[in-house]
Structures are given as structure tokens and as C-alpha cells.
N, C-alpha and C positions, 0 to 999 in steps of 0.2 A: 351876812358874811360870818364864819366860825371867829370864835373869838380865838386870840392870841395865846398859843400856850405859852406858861411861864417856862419848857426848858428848853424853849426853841428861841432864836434867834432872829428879830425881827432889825431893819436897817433905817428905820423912825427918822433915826437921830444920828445918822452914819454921813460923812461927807459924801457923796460920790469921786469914782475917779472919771473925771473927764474926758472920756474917748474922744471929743470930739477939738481938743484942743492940739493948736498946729506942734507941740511938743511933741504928742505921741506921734506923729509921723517919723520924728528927727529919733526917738527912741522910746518903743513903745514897750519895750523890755522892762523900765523902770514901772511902765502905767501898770503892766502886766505883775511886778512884784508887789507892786500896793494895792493890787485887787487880791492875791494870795495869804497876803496877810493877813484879810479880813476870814481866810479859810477858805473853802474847796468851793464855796460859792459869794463872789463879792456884789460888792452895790457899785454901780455907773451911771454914766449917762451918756446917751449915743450921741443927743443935741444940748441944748440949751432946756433945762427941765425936762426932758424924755429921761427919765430913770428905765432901769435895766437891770435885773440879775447878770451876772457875768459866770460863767461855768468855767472853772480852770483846772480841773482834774480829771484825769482820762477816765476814771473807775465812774464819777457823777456824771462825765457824757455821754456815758457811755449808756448810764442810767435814763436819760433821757433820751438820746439817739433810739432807746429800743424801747420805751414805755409810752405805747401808742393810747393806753386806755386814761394815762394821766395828764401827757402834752398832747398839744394841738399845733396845729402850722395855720388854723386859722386868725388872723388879726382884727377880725372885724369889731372886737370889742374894744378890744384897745385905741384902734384909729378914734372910737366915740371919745378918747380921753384925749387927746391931742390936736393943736392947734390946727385950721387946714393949709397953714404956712408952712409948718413944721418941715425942716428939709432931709428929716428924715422919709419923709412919707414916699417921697419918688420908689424908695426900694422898699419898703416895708408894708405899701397897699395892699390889700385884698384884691386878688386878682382870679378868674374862674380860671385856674391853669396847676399844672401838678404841684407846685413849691408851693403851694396855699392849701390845698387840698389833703384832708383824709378819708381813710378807708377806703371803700370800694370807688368812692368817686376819684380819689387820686393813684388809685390801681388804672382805673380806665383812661387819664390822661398819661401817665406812663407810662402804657403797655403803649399807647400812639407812638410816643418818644421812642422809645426802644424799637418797637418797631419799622419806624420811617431812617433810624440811621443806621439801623442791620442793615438797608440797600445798600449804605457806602462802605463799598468794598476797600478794604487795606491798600490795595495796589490804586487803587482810584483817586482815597484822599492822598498817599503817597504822592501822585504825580502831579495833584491840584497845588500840592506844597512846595515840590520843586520848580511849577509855574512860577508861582508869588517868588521862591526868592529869586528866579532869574532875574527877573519884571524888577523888582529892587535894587539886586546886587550890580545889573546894568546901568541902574538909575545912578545909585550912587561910587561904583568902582570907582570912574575919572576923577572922582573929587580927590580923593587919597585921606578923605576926613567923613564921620558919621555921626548921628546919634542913634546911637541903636533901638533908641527905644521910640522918638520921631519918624525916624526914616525906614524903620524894619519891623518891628514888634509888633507895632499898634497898626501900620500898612499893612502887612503881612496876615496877620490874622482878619481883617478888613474882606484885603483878598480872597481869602480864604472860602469863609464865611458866606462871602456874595456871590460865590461861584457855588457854594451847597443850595443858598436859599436863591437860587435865580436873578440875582441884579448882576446889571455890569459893572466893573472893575471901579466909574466914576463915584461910586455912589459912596464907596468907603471912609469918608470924612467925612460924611453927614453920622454916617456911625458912632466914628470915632468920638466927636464934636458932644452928639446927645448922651453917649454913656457915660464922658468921661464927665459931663456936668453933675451928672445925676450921680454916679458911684463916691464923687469929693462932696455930697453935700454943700451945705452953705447957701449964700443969696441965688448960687444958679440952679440947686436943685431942682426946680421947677422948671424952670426952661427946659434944661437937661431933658424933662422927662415928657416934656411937649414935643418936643425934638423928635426924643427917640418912638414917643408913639405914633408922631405921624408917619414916621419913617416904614412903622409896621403898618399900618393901617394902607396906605397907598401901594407895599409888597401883596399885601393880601388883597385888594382890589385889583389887581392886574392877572394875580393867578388865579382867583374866582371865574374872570373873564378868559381865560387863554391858559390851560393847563401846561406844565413842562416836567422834566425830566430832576424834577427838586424838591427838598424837603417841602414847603408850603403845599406845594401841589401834591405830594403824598400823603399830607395829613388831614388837606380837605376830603380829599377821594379816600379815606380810610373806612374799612369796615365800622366800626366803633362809631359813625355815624356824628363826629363832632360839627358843631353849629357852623356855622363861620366866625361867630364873636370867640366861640372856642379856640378856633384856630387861629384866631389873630392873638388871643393869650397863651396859649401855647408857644407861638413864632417869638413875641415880645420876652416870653420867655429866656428862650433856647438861643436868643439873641446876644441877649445880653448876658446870659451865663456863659455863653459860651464867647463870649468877645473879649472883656474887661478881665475875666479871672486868668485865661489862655494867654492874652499878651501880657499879664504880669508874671504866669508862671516861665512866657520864653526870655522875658528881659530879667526876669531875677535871677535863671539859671545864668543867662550867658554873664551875667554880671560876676558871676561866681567863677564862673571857667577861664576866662579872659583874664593873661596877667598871671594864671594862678599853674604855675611849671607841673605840676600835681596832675592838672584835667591840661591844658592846653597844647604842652608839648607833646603832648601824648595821645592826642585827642584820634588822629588818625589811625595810629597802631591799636588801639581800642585799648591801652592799658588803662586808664581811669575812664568809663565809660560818658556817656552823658546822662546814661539813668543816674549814675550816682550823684550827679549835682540836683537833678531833678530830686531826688529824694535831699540832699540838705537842704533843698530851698521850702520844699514840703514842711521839714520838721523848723527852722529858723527865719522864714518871710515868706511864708505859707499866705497864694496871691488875693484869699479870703479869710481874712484872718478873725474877725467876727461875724458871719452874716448865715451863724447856723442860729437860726431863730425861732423859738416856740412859746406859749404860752400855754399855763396848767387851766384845766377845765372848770378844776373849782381849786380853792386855799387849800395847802398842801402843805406838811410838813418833809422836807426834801435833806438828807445831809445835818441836820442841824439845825437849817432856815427855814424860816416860814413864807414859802411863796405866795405872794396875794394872785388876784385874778388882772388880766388886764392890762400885765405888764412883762413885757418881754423875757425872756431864759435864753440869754443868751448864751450858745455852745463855744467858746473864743478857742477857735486850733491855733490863733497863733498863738497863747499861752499857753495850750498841749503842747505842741512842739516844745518851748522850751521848757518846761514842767518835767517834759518826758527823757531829757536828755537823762542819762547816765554817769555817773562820776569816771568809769572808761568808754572812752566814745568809740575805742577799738570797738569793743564790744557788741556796739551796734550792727545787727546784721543790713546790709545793703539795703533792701528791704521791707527793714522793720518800717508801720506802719503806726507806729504807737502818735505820732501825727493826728490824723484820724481827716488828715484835711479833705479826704474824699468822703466821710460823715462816715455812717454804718447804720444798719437797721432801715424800715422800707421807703427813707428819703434819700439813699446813697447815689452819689453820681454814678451814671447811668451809663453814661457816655464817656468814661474813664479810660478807656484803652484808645479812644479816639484822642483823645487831648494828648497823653502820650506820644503815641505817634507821632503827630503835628508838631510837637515842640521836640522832640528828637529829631526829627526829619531836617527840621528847618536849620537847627544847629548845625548839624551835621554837612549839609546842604550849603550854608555859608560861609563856613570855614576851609568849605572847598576851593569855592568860587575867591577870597578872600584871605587866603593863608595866614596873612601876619597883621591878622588886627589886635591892637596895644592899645588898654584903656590911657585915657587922657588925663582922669580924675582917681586918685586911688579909692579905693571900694568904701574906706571907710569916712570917706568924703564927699559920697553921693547921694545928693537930694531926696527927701522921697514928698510924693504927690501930699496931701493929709484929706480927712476924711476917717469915719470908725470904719466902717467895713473891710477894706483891704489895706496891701501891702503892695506899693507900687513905684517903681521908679520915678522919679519927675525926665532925667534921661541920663543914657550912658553914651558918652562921647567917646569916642575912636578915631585913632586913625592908623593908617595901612599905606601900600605901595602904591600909588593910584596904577588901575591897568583896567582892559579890555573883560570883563566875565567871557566875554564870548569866546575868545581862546584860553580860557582857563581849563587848567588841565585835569582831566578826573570830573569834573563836575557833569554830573545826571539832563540828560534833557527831560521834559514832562512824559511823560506815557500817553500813547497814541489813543485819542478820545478824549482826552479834559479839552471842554472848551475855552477858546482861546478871542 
């Protein structure tokens, strides 16, 4: 290994800030200023002894996000340096699938992705969305009480989800159950992630046997020729990105809008849209808020720091986000993306204008069927899940008029074709 320059800046002797402590859930803003102070790049820990660069300036992640010849998305060395308890490992393994991969091999598993969700058409997911919330908003209307984030968010995207990749409607808390062990680390990491791989593994055994009209089944029957171990990392993939990240960006918007005269009252006349909450919750409880992860090829002098080998660079958006703010937040165009929570450079989500969609949709969709739902607990008194990775509700309580969805007035049926 290159030796230590003397005007670089090594973390020897530095404390870590502990992501992984239930503080930062309750206020990760403070963990995020004491990673800052250490400069543009701090020192952490994801677990117990898992140290980690932390990236907290949009200019260095950006540096990274786009510096394919220096970082790597492969883990494989690192995992050699970590316990095989570690409860970071569920999300951070080596996996043959595009978020592990570079170069042309992770051009070939992405062109698959891109490919197989160009078939879902806009008007299609649209109506798949309006399905989920009737199927909910029916569930829970009579109550005249909810947790938005229990009974909607985390169902909802479930529904969703199992309606692109072929299962039925039951199977959504086996989902729910193994992601959310594995995304909070801790003692259940492991389970979590036994959970959620059998969960794939039995999806892709059923559609190896019996092809459908669904993501799994378009990616085995892909030109591109992927294995089936392929495709069952690819699905474990596209799963789990797409489940845990989607239900916390719809429960941290609606957390935002609900209660708040600004988005709420307004919600229908479109005068404060639902993108615009979508975009505050992006730049301030942005729903992956560390889990842009890479590692340098060889020791690097980066910003200042001297990166070793073998230990994570972490990209933290939720410290973009708040780093990025402005001293006038007028300022901010609707827009601005200075976030970066959708990454940039050749590992950017892929699948961006679908997650969109979905959590517009569904807002919009609910507050239909639901007019006058009044959070229970005020905003700045709401739990959040812990874990480093994201930024998640534990839940958002409401309550409303109790009534019938079915005669509610304005609200969308599904479009003719989503299966039911």
C-alpha cells in the first residue's frame, strides 16, 4: 500500500460519527454537521467497527458519482475485512447484479433494467396505482383512523410491486417483513435478508416454469442472455430498490403535505403541487439517505483525504440535501436537484420517472378517495425507523371522516387491463 502523504489527511486517530446509533434516526442532521466539520469528506461507521468515508459535498460527489476509473461499486474486498455477522452485510454484499457491477458488465445488467420497465407503460403503472389505493382506501375508509405509513405506504407499494413482478396481492408482507429487517440492520439483518432472498428465489422458480406478462419473465426471455442466478439478482435487486426507497419517499411526502395549509388545502386546485413536496423531501429526508456506496481501486488522495482500499466512500444525499440548501430558499428552483438523491453519472436511477409517477399518483389518488385526513402526531414529533441507510417513517397516524371509498366522489377507477 502507497504510504501516507504528509499533506493529506488521514482519519487514524479520528472518532467516527456513528450512523448506526438510534440517535441518528431521531436527528440525523446533527450526525450530518459533525461529519462536515471533519471537511468535505468525514470518518463513520455504518455498524459497530464498519468504518466508512462519508461524502458530504455535492462538488466531491459529484467527483465520485462520475470517476468510474478511480471508484468501484464492487465490495468484494472489503466484505474480506468484515465480520460474516456484520448487519451491515444484508445490503452491502456482492451481488452479480447492476448496483455491484462496473463497466461493460454493469452496462449489460442495466440495459436489462431499462429495458424490461420501458414495457410499463405510464397509463398502465398509473392504473396499477389507482388499484392499490382503492384495495387500501376501502380497507381502511370505515375506520375514520390510519397509519399512513402501516396501512398505506408500505401496502401500497407491496401492491404495487407484486402486480409488476407477477405475485398476488397476499404475498406483500412477506415483502414488507424481509426488507424492512434487512434496510434497519441490527440483530435482524440477517433474517431480513433470508427472508427477502427466499422470497426472490421462489418468484424466479415459478416464472422459469410458467412465463407471464411481468418484469421477471421479461428479463429471463431477454436478448442479453442473463443466467437465471442473474435474473434472480437482478429481481432481488429491483426489489428491494424499488420497495423500501418508494415507500419512504410516499410516507415522507405525504408527511409533509398533510396538516401543512401550503400543499393540503390546495392539493386539488394544483396550487402547491405534489412534486414540490416530493422535491423537499428529496433535499431534507431524502428516502436513501447513505446508501450511495463505492470503494477506490487503489489509495487515493481525494479532497484532502487519503482514501485507503477496502473501505467504503460513502455518497450521504441526506447531507447534500441539507449542505445544499441556500441561505434564500425562495431561491430554490422547484426543481433544483442539487439533492443528487437520484445519484448522477453511469449508476443513476434508472427508473426515476416511474417512482415519480407512483408516489404522485397515489397521493393524489388518496386524497381523493379521503379528503380530510388530519395528522394525529405533529410532524416534528414523528418517530423515525433507525438504521444508516435511510430515512423512514416508524408511522404517520391520521384520522378522517370515516365513509364508504366506493361512493367517494372524483376518485379514478383502475384502467381496463391491470389485473385484478
Amino acid at each position: 500500500m502507497s504510504a501516507f502523504p504528509a499533506d493529506r489527511r488521514d482519519f487514524a486517530r479520528t472518532a467516527p460519527v456513528r450512523l448506526w446509533e438510534d440517535g441518528f434516526a431521531s436527528d440525523p442532521h446533527r450526525y450530518y454537521a459533525a461529519l462536515r466539520s471533519q471537511g468535505v469528506v468525514g470518518w463513520a461507521e455504518l455498524a459497530p467497527g464498519v468504518p466508512a468515508y462519508v461524502v458530504t459535498d455535492r462538488r466531491a460527489a459529484l467527483d465520485v458519482l462520475h470517476d468510474q476509473e478511480t471508484f468501484s461499486h464492487d465490495p468484494r474486498a472489503w466484505e474480506a475485512t468484515v465480520p460474516a455477522d456484520s448487519p451491515v452485510l444484508g445490503m452491502m454484499r456482492w451481488r452479480p447484479n447492476a448496483l455491484f457491477a462496473d463497466g461493460a458488465e454493469h452496462v449489460r445488467y442495466r440495459t436489462t433494467l431499462i429495458d424490461v420497465f420501458d414495457l410499463v407503460e405510464p397509463h398502465d403503472l398509473r392504473g396499477r396505482v389507482h388499484r392499490a389505493v382503492r384495495l387500501l382506501a376501502e380497507r381502511i375508509g370505515p375506520r375514520g383512523e390510519a397509519d399512513l405509513v402501516g396501512d398505506f405506504a408500505r401496502p401500497l407499494i407491496a401492491l404495487v410491486l407484486n402486480d409488476l413482478f407477477g405475485l398476488p396481492d397476499s404475498q406483500g408482507e412477506r415483502l414488507n417483513e424481509g426488507l424492512g429487517k434487512m434496510m434497519e440492520g441490527g440483530a435482524q439483518a440477517a433474517e431480513g435478508e433470508a427472508q427477502f432472498a427466499q422470497y426472490v428465489l421462489e418468484l424466479i422458480a415459478a416464472k422459469a416454469g410458467r412465463r407471464g406478462d411481468d418484469l421477471p419473465s421479461h428479463l429471463l426471455d431477454h436478448p442479453a442472455g442473463l443466467t437465471r442466478e442473474e435474473v434472480t439478482w437482478q429481481v432481488f435487486l429491483t426489489l428491494g430498490a424499488g420497495y423500501e426507497p418508494t415507500a419512504n419517499l410516499l410516507s415522507n411526502t405525504l408527511s409533509r403535505i398533510l396538516g401543512n395549509p401550503a400543499y393540503y388545502s390546495t392539493l386539488t386546485s394544483g396550487a402547491r403541487p405534489v412534486m414540490d413536496a416530493v422535491v423537499e423531501v428529496l433535499h431534507h429526508e431524502t428516502p436513501l439517505a447513505n446508501y450511495g456506496v463505492y470503494y477506490v481501486r487503489r489509495p487515493v488522495s481525494f479532497h484532502g483525504v487519503w482514501l485507503r482500499e477496502a473501505v467504503p466512500v460513502v455518497v450521504s444525499y441526506g447531507a447534500l440535501g441539507r449542505f445544499a440548501e441556500r441561505e434564500d430558499a425562495a431561491g430554490r428552483h422547484p426543481n433544483d436537484a442539487s439533492h443528487l438523491s437520484w445519484g448522477a453519472g453511469a449508476h443513476a436511477c434508472p427508473v426515476k420517472q416511474h417512482t415519480l409517477l407512483l408516489v404522485t399518483e397515489a397521493i393524489e389518488q388518496l386524497t381523493l378517495w379521503l379528503p380530510d385526513l388530519e395528522p394525529v402526531v405533529p410532524r416534528d414529533q414523528l418517530a423515525w425507523r433507525p438504521g444508516p441507510f435511510h430515512r423512514s417513517l416508524s408511522a404517520l397516524p391520521v384520522r378522517f371522516s370515516p365513509r364508504s371509498p366506493a361512493i367517494a366522489s372524483g376518485a379514478s377507477s383502475p384502467s381496463q387491463g391491470v389485473r385484478t
